[in-house]
Residue frames relative to the residue before (quaternion, step in Angstrom):
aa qw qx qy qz dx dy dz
X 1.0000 0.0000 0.0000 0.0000 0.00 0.00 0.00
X 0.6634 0.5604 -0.2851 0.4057 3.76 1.07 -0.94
X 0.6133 0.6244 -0.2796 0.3947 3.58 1.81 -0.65
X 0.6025 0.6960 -0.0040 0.3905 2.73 1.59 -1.20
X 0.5346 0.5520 -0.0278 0.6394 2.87 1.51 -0.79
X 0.7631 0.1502 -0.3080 0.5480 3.38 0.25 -1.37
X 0.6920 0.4899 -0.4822 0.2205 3.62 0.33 -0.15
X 0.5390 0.5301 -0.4108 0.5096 3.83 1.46 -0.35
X 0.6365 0.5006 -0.3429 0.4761 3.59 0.74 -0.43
X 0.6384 0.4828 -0.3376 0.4953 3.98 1.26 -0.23
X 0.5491 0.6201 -0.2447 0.5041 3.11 0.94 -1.08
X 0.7609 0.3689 -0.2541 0.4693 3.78 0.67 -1.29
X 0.6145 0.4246 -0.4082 0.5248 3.54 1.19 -0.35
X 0.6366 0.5013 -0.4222 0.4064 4.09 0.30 -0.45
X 0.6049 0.6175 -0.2689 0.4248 3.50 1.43 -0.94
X 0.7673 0.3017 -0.2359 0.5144 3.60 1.05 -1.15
X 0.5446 0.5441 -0.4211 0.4796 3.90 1.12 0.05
X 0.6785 0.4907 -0.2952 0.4601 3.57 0.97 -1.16
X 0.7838 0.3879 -0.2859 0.3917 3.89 1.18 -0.12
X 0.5023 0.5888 -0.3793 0.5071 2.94 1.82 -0.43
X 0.6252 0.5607 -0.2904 0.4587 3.91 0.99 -0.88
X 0.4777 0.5322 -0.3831 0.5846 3.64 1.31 -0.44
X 0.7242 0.4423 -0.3315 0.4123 3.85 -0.15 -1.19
X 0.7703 0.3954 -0.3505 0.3569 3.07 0.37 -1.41
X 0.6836 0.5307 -0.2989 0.4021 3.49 1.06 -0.49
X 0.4655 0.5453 -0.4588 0.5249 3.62 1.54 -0.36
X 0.5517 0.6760 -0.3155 0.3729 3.43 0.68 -1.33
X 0.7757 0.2455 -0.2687 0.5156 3.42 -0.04 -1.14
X 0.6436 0.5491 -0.3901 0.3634 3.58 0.46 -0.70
X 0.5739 0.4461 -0.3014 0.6171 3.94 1.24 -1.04
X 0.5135 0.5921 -0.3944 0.4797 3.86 0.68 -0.07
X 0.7417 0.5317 -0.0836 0.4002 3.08 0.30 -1.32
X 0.6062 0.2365 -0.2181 0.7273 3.77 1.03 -0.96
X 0.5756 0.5508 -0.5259 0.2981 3.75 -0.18 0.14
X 0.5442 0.6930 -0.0514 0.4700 3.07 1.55 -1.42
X 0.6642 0.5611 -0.0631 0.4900 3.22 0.87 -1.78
X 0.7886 0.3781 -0.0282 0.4840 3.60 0.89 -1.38
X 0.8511 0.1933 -0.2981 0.3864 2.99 1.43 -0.37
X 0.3456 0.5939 -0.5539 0.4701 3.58 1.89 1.52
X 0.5660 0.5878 -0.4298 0.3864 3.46 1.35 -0.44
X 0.6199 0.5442 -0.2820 0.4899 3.68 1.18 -0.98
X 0.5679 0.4483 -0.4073 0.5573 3.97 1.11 -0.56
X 0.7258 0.5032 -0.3669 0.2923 3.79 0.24 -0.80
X 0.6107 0.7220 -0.1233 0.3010 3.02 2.03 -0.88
X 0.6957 0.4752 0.0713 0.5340 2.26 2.08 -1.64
X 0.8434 0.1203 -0.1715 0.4947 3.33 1.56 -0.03
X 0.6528 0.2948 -0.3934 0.5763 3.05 1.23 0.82
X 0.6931 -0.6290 0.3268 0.1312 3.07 -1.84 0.46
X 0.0407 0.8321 -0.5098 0.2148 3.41 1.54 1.44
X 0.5353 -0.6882 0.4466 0.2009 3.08 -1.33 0.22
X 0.5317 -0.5154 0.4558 0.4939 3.79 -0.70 -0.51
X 0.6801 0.3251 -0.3379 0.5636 3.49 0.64 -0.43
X 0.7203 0.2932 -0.4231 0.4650 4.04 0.26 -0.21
X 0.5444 0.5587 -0.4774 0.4044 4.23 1.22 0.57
X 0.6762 0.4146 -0.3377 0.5067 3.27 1.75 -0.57
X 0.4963 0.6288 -0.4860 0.3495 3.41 0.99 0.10
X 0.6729 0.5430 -0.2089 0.4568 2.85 0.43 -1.53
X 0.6484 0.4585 -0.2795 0.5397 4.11 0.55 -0.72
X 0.6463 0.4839 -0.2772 0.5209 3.69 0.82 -1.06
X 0.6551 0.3156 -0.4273 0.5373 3.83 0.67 -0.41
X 0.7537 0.3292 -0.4476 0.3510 3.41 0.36 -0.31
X 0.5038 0.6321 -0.4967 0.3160 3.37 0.71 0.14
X 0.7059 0.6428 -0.1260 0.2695 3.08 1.32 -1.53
X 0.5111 0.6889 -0.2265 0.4615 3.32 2.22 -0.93
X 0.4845 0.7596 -0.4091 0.1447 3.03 1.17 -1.40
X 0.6360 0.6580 -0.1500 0.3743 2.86 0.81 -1.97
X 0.8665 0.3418 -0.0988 0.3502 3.21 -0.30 -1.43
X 0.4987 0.3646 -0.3470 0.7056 4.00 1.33 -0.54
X 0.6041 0.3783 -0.5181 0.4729 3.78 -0.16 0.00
X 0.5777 0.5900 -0.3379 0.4516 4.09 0.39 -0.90
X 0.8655 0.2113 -0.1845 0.4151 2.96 0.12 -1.57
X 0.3996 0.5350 -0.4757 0.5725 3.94 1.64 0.51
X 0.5947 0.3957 -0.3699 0.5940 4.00 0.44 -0.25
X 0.6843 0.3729 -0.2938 0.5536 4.04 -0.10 -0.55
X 0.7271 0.1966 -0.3927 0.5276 4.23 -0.06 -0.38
X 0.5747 0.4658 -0.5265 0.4190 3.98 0.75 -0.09
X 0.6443 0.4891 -0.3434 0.4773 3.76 0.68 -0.76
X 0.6655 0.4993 -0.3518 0.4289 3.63 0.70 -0.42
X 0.5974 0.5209 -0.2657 0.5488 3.43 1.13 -0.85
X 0.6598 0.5732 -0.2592 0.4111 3.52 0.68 -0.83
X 0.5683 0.5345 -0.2835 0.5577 3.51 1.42 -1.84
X 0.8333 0.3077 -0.2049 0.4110 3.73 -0.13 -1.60
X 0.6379 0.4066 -0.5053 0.4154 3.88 0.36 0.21
């Protein structure tokens, strides 16, 4: 019964570290495109870009989204596999 225990009690600590390590890592990542979007808005705002090089510049960042999210799924699953 004491094993039992100490293992539901591990399990509940890997569970609240393994989500807190998610956030903190959404976190920096939602950091990051915030950042990203809002030197693109300074460049907008003080230099002499165009409409078609404001939608570029927004279209690549849209387009990243995707893939830096992926490769955030894949290093969580690795962490997950090797702990």
């Amino acid at each position: 019964k004491e094993s039992a225990n100490q293992v539901r009690v591990d399990a509940d600590k890997y569970a609240w570290q393994s989500e807190a390590a998610g956030r903190v890592s959404f976190l920096l990542f939602l950091i990051g495109f915030e950042l990203f979007r809002a030197v693109a808005m300074l460049m907008v705002m003080f230099s002499d870009l165009t409409i078609g090089q404001i939608f570029a510049v927004f279209g690549y960042l849209w387009f990243m989204l995707s893939p830096v999210q992926e490769l955030l799924g894949i290093q969580f699953s690795w962490y997950s596999a090797k702990a």
